[in-house]
N, C-alpha and C positions, 0 to 999 in steps of 0.2 A: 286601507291606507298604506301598509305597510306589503310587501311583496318579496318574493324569493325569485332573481334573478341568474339566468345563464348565460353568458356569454362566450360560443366559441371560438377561441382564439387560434389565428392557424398559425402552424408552426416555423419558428426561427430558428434558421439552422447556419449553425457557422461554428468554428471549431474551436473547443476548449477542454476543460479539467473537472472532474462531481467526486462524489462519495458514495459509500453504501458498494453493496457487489449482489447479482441475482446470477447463478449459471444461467448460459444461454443455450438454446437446441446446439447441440451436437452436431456438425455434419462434417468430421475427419474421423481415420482412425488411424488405434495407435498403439505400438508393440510396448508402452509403458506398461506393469502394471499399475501406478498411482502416475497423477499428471493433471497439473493446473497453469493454464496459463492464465495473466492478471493483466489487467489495463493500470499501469502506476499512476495513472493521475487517477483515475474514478476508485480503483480499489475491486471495480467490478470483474467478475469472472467468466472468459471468455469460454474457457471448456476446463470440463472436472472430468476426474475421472478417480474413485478409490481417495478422495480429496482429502479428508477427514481420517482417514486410517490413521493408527500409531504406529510405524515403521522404522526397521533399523536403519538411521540417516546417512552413519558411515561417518565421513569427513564431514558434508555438508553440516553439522555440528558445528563445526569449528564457526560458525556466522555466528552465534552466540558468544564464544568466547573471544572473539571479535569485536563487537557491539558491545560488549563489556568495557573492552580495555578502548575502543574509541568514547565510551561514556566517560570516562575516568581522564582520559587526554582535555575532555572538553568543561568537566568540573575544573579542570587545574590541578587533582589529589595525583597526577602523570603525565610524566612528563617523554616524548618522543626520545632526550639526551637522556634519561634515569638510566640504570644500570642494572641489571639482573644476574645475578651468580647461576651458574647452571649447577644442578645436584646431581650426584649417583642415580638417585631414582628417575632425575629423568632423561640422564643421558641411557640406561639401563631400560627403560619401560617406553622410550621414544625414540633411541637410537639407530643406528645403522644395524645395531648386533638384534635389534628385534625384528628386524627383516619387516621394518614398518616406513610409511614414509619420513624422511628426517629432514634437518635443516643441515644436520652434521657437525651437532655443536658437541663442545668437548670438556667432560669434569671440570668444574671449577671454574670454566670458561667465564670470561664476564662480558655480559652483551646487551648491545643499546635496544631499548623499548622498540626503536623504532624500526632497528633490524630482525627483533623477532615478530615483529607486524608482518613483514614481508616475507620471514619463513613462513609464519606461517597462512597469509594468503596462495604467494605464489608457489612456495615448494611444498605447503599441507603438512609443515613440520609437524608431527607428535612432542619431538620433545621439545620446540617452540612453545608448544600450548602447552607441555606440563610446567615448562619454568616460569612462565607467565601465570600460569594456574597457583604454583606454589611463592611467588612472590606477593602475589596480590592479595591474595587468602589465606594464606601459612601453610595447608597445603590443598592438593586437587580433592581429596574428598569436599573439603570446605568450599571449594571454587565451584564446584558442581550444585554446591546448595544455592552460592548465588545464582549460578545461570538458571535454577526453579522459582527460585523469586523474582529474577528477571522477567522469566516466561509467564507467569501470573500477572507480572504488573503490564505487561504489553500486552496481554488478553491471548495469549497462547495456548488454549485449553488443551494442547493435544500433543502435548512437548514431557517430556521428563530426562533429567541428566543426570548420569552417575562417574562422568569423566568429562574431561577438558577439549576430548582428542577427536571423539567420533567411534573408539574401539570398541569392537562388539561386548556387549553388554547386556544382560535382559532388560535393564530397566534405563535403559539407551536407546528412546523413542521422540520421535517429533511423527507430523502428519504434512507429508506437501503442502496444505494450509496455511502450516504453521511457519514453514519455511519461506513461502509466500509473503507472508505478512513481515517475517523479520526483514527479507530481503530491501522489504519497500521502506521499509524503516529506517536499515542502512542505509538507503540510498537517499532518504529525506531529509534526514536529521545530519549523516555527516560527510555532505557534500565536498569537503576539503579532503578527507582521504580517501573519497571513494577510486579515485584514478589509480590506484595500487592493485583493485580486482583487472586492472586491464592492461597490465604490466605484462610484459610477454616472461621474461626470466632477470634473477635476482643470483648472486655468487656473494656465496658465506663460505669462511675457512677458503679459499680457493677452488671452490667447488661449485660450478654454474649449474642451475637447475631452469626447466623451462616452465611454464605454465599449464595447468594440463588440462585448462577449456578450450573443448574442441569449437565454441564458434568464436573465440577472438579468430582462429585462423581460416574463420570458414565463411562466417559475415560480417564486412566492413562496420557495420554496426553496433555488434556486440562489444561490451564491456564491463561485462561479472557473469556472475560470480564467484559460484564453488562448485567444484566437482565433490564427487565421494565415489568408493569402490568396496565393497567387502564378497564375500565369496555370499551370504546372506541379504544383502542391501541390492547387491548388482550392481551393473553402472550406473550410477546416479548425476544430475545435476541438477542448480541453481543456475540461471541464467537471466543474464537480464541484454535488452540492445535498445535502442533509441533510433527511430526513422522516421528525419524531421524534427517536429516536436511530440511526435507519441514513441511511449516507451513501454513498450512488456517486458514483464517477467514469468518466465516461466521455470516450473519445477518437475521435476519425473525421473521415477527410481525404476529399480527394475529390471533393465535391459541388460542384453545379456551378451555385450562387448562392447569397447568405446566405440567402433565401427556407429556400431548400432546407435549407440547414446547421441553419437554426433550428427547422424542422418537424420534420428526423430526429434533430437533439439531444435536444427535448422527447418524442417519440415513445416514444424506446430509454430514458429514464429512468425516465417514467410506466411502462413498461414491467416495469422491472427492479425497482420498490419493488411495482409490484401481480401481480406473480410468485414472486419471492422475500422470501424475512425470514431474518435467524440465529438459532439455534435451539441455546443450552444444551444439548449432549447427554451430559456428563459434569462435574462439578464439584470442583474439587482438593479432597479433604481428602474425599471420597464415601465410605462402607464398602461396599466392595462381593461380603467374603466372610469370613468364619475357620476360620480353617483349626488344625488340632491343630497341636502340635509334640511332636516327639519327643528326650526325655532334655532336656529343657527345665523350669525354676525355673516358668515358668507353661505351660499349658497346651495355651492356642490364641494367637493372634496373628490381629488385623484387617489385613484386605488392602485399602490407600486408595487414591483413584485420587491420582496424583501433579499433576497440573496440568488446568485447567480445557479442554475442546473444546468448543469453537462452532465450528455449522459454515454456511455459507451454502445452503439446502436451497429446492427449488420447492417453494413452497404444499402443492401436489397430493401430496406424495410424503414429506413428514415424517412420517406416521406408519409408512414402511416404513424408517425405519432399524432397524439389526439390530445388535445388541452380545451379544459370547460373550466373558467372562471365563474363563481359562484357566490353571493353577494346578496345579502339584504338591501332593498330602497323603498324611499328614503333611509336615510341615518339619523339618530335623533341626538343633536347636542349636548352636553360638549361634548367636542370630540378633540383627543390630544394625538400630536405627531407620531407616529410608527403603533397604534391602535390599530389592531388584529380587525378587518371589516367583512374578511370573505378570505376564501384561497381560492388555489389554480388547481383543477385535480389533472393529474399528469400519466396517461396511460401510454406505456412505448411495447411496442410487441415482445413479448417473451419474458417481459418484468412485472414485479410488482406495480401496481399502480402506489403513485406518492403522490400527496397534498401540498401545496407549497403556501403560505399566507400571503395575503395582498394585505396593506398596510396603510394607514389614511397616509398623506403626502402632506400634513400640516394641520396646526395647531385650527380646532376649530370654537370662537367662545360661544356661549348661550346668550341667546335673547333678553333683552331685557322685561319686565310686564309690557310694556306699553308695545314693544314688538312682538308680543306674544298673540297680545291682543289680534295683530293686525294681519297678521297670520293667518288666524284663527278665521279674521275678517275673508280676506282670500279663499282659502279654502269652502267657507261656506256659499263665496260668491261664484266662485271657478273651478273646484274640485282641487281632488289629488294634482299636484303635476305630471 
């Protein structure tokens, strides 16, 4: 009476945003040595490389203490006007005299939140990020505790900080993963200052500095995020650009001149937008079966898919996705609205396969005896349906 149904469903393809990340085959290469580029709406991973390493990040650090004092802008406990005293220590451990990069602020100096945002996005102040460090926390040992509790609460397994700045450190590691995932975080949560990573240059004290990501100046597209450079790290970046409405980010440390950092930035993105696209392959609220019920007030029941999947798919290979909806029938009454009745199993080349639930489409009540009865009657006179 009862039976295990399959129905295959072919595929809708039209273009949107998912979750979750699978690396995909590899077919570039790349003088990084770590390198991940990320699809920002899906989260999924178009090419790794070294992904997961703990690596010294350099400046690209400074995203965290970033992401700190943008969280604090957006509690209300910071304000853009606040005011910030600059100290000895970090005019001395971040200044011009440490032959590190600076803002070029000056002892004593008093300077608005919102101007040390912009040293230190666009000029990679050090001693931006230590007055910021020691205003917020009392001082940067403290401020580096937070950015570990940070990186724990954001699921950044591969992160550790023992400064504000990015300065070499042993125990001054993040994993391109990790940078990855903050970057996308910046860019989702705080949409209002993210237009400061795309800022060409910024003049503090009288002193104009430019920006020093090589694709703001190289694709119309790009628009973050951080460089890093140390004689250990190499040239490093963060990078994010938008073409249309799909947007990658990519991360790669390593290289071993800006030359270099700037040609395998541009490369791996150009890249990743003329390879891949997202691809609508289920739409919440879809009908994607009905099924009878049994001893049931109605008769069948629509089986919907419960949430939208986009997924990030190579060009070449989107028309070989494979969807099988899978479903018990009949169903036996009652049955209530959004009740788990079957899923969609979802296979796309090169990823995991996922389950998506199909979900009854409305409230189903039970028969009464005297309906049962007649049912009952049916069935014996006509069969199963």
């Amino acid at each position: 009476m009862f039976s295990k149904s399959k129905l295959y469903i072919s595929t809708l393809i039209v273009s949107g945003v998912v979750f979750g990340h699978i690396a995909m085959a590899q077919a570039i290469e790349t003088k990084a040595k770590n390198l991940i580029l990320m699809d920002y709406d899906t989260g999924e991973y178009l090419y790794t490389k070294d992904a997961q390493k703990m690596i010294p990040p350099a400046s690209m650090s400074k995203l965290m203490t970033v992401y700190i004092i943008f969280s604090k802008l957006k509690d209300g406990s910071l304000s853009e006007d606040d005011v910030f005293t600059v100290s000895e220590n970090a005019w001395r451990k971040g200044g011009a005299a440490s032959g590190s990069s600076t803002m070029f602020l000056n002892v004593k100096e008093k300077v608005r939140v919102g101007d040390l945002i912009q040293g230190i996005i666009i000029q990679s102040g050090n001693d931006a990020c230590i007055v910021a460090a020691e205003n917020i926390a009392g001082s940067e040992e403290d401020f580096a505790r937070m950015m570990n509790d940070t990186a724990k609460r954001l699921g950044m397994h591969n992160s550790s900080f023992a400064n504000a700045t990015g300065w070499p450190h042993p125990d001054q590691r993040m994993s391109v993963e990790d940078l990855a995932k903050l970057a996308r975080i910046i860019i989702k949560e705080f949409p209002e200052y993210y237009h400061i990573f795309s800022e060409r240059n910024f003049t503090h004290n009288n002193i104009r500095q430019g920006n020093r990501n090589p694709l703001l100046y190289s694709m119309p597209e790009a628009d973050g995020l951080k460089t890093g450079h140390t004689e250990e790290a190499g040239f490093c970046l963060t990078g994010s650009a938008k073409r249309g409405d799909r947007r990658l980010i990519s991360v790669m440390s390593g290289l071993s001149s800006n030359k270099e950092r700037s040609e395998e930035a541009e490369k791996i993105m150009n890249w990743g937008f003329r390879e891949f696209d997202n691809y609508k392959i289920l739409k919440q609220g879809q009908k994607v079966a009905e099924v009878p019920v049994w001893f049931g007030e109605e008769k069948s029941v629509d089986l919907l898919v419960n949430q939208d999947v986009l997924k990030t798919i190579k060009k070449s290979k989107a028309s070989k996705v494979r969807m099988t909806a899978v479903y018990d029938k009949p169903v036996k009454a009652p049955i209530a609205q959004g009740d788990k009745l079957g899923f969609v199993h979802v296979e796309v080349p090169g990823q995991n396969p996922i389950e998506v639930p199909l979900i009854a489409s409305q409230d189903v009540k039970k028969l009464g005896w005297f309906g049962k009865i007649m049912e009952n009657i049916k069935y014996l006179l006509f069969g199963a349906e």
